[in-house]
Steps between C-alpha positions, in 0.01 A plus 500: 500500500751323244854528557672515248824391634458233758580485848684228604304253713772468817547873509054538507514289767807677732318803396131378643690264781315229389536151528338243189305230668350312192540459173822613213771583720593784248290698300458770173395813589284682222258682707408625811150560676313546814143370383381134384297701242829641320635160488460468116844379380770224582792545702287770758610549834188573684491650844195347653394702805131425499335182347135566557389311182627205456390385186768773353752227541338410170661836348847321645463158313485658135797715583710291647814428539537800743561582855270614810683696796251383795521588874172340700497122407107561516525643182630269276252170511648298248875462341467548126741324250768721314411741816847648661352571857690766740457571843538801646518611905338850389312543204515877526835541567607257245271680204619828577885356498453418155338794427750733641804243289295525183455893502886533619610309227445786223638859553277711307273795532132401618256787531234444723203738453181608675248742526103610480530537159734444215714266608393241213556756268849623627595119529374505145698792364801356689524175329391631135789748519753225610412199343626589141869509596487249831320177623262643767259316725181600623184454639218385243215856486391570807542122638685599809345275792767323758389169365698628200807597640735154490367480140654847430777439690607180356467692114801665619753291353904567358310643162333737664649874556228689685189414680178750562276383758178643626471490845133532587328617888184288535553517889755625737841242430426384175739721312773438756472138455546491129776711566644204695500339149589746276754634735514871237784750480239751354186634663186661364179690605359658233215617794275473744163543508239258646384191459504127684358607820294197534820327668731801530258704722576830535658713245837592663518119535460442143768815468745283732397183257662680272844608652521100565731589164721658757577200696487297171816696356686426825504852531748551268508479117330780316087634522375676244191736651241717384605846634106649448308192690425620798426174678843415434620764679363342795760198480803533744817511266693497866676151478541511159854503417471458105517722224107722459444601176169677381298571200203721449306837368397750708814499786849475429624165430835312387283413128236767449211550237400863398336607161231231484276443206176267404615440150370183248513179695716649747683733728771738417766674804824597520709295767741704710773345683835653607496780295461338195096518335374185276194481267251238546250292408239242690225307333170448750363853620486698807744671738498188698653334205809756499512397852589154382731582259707727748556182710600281225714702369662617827479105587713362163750805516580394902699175311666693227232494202529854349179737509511583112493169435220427744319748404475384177439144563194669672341626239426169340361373842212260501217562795330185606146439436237718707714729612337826343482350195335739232228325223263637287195264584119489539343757271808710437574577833840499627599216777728579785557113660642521820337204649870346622436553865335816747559714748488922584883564351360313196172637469636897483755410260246399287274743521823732462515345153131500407527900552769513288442313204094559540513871543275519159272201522257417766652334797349136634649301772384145613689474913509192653524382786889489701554140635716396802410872701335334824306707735631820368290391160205658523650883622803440213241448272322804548821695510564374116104600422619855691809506240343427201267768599793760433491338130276674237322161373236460334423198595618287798349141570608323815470117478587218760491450822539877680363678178209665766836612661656662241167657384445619810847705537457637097131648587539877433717436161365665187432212254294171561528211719400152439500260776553117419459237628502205175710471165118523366408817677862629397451430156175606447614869591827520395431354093279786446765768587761443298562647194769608282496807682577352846821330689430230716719430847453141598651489864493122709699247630578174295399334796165586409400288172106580524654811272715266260218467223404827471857651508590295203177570339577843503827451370407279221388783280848648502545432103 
């Protein structure tokens, strides 16, 4: 959003075709956005495609001087003083000129990476390892929506040497349009599982979502795949003229994990990769997480950063909040947070982990309910409830929405099943259970805060 080196007013307004029709003939360019809302500074260039609330213009007065970039007269009901105002013939093809000048004016590596799961994570592991010796911009957590993407875009400034971009799949296009931003030279899916069929549909349509990252390399460039995901197996690599490169455990791959070990606040494997073995380190548990460190590492090496060196800038990697995060909370018992976000891919990992690091304490898992699954819900819900049932737990309590779902596709596992349908009735079972004798798997979606209270609650006892 703030450029750091401005663009020259005459060239903006070749680039956009535009002609100025009031106000300054000429004006500084600081920053550059595409909602009144994000008009927070002076010297803005605002694109202003829609104007449904008028009394926005407000926003324009206490930031002005600045410039608005107009195309239906309707929209602009007043001429501001200090306003620059441009017209345009064709708002859309004047906001994606400037979006395809601004992204052309830097050559540098931009990964863009997707996937079910992970792909936070990887994006995470990708910028810690970097950022110590280069200037790398990327997105903010998990704050990936398209309203985002001029606002990452425009961070990309002469400073800055890399950029790692998460490139979500809320519905089928989305990740090929922020490709039309980011315009990357490296792709990645870290896999594919399900989730977003509320607007996606079907799964093979949410599998084709994903291979938008096809079309979003040009076809060329490099894409970095997981070589044991089956879904992605599915995607057609036939017009793909770019370099493939793969990562993963159980089937040969270009970087390869074998020898893997739960060890204290971590995972240890060796990492093969032509011929030559490396020992490493991950903090965050599970297999999954190895997963994730195979693509970051095969990801930094693709633009010469050496894999002894990444593999120790690795081991002091930090995992954002919620994402497995181990506490010793509420009574002694330990915590296992993984209340970032939900689906099936997520939910076995974790219960891959509880397994592991439970195997000598009783076993208690609170499963939530998966957001965004449309009419598949309900049967995806009991197929999670028909997973979990292949989990020795002691204890499993479904909460949310399609907790009678889940329930209903556990019935037949050995331990005990709580059904849930309040943070009271949750509570009010789940308090009594824990001891210092028991581990604790907290499994939802932040987009469900009814949870929030009680999570940290639970946590808070962690000195």
């Amino acid at each position: 959003m703030d450029l750091k080196e401005k663009i020259d007013f005459s060239t903006f307004c070749k680039i956009i075709n535009g002609t100025v029709v009031n106000g300054p003939q000429s004006m500084k360019i600081c920053h550059v956005v595409n909602r009144i809302s994000y008009v927070k500074k002076p010297y803005t260039v605002l694109f202003l495609k829609n104007n449904r609330k008028k009394e926005r213009r407000n926003w324009i007065r206490s930031n002005t001087p600045c410039t608005i970039v107009f195309e239906k007269a309707e929209l602009i009901d007043e001429y501001l003083p200090n306003v620059t105002y441009i017209k345009v013939k064709d708002m859309e093809k004047s906001y994606w000129s400037f979006v395809r000048y601004y992204r052309q004016m830097y050559e540098i590596p931009v990964f863009a990476i997707t996937g079910t799961c992970g792909k936070t994570t990887v994006k995470e592991m990708i910028t810690q390892i970097l950022k110590e010796k280069h200037n790398v911009e990327a997105t903010f957590k998990s704050r990936n929506g398209p309203k985002r993407n001029l606002r990452y875009l425009c961070g990309i400034t002469e400073e800055t040497d890399i950029a790692v971009f998460e490139t979500p799949v809320g519905y089928p296009g989305l990740l090929e349009y922020s490709c039309k931003y980011f315009q990357p030279t490296i792709g990645i899916i870290t896999n594919i599982g399900v989730d977003h069929l509320q607007l996606c549909g079907t799964v093979e349509n949410y599998i084709q979502a994903k291979g938008e990252i096809l079309k979003g390399l040009g076809y060329k460039g490099t894409l970095l795949l997981n070589t044991d995901d089956e879904k992605t197996k599915n995607l057609s690599l036939e017009k793909y003229i770019g370099r493939v490169i793969t990562f993963g455990i159980h089937s040969p791959a270009d970087y390869q994990a074998s020898n893997i070990h739960f060890v204290p606040d971590g995972m240890e494997f060796t990492l093969h990769h032509q011929h030559r073995t490396y020992k490493a380190f991950v903090p965050g548990y599970g297999e999954h997480q190895v997963y994730n460190a195979l693509g970051a590492i095969a990801a930094v090496h693709q633009i010469g950063f050496g894999i002894d060196e990444a593999t120790e800038r690795l081991k002091l990697f930090k995992n954002l909040e919620k994402h497995i995060e181990v506490a010793n909370g509420y009574n002694g018992a330990m915590i296992l947070d993984d209340t970032w976000s939900s689906n099936p891919t997520s939910i076995k990992a974790c219960l891959e982990v509880l397994k592991e690091i439970g195997a000598s304490k009783k076993k208690i898992a609170v499963i939530g309910s998966i957001f965004s699954l449309g009419t598949q819900a309900s049967n995806l819900h009991r197929d999670v409830g028909g997973m979990i049932a292949n989990y020795e737990l002691d204890t499993l309590i479904t909460y949310g929405t399609f907790a009678n779902q889940v329930t209903e596709g556990a019935k037949g596992m050995k331990g005990e099943i709580y059904t849930c349908t309040t943070n009271e009735e949750l509570e009010s079972i789940l308090l009594p259970l824990l001891t210092k004798d028991t581990v604790l798997l907290l499994k939802t979606s932040m987009k469900d805060n009814s949870l929030k209270s009680l999570v940290s609650m639970l946590k808070d006892f962690s000195k």
